[in-house]
Phi, psi and omega in degrees: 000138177308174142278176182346316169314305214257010175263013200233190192216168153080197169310334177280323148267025162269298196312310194309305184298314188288343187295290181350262186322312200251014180202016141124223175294103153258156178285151189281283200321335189263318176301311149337318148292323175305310181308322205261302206293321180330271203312317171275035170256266178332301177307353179073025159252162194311171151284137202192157174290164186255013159279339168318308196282359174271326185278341182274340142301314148315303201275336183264331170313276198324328175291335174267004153114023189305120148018099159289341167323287196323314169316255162027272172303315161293334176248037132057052180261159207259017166212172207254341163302311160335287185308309174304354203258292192289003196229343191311292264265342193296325211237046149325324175292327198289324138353275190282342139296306174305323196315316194308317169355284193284340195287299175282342167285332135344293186290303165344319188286305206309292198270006160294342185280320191272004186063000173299156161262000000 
């Protein structure tokens, strides 16, 4: 098996390579950071860790209410607790749905039970 270089493709490994050839073993994460900070820079965006974009990814699935079985697999956690554990503060509304729920299957029973329509 190749190194780092032969697993990526495209400017980011022709940049590898030329680090590689002209200043020796460069490590893939610092270019991978050089790189990351380049592009959120060009975007007008904060700084932030690129392992940031996995979690903020988890959090914009989950808020409209994407499976989390479906999270799970895209962040390839090998339980589905893992994912729910790290990610719950997301779905706080989800609560407060079931309640509504349960609320209307309740009142929905009270009044087929009392014969109202």
């Amino acid at each position: 098996m190749g190194g780092p270089s032969s697993r990526i493709s495209g400017s980011a490994a022709s940049a590898l390579k030329r680090a590689d050839a002209s200043r020796g073993a460069t490590r893939f994460g610092t270019l991978q950071r050089r790189l990351f900070k380049k592009a959120l820079r060009r975007a007008q965006l904060p700084p932030q860790r690129f392992h940031d974009l996995r979690h903020a990814a988890a959090s914009l699935l989950l808020a409209p209410r994407v499976n989390p079985r479906v999270v799970m697999e895209i962040l390839g956690h090998s339980q589905i607790s893992l994912s729910l554990n790290t990610y719950s503060h997301v779905m706080p509304e989800l609560q407060h749905d079931a309640a509504k729920l349960m609320n209307a299957l309740l009142t929905k029973h009270e009044h087929d039970a009392s014969g109202a329509v």
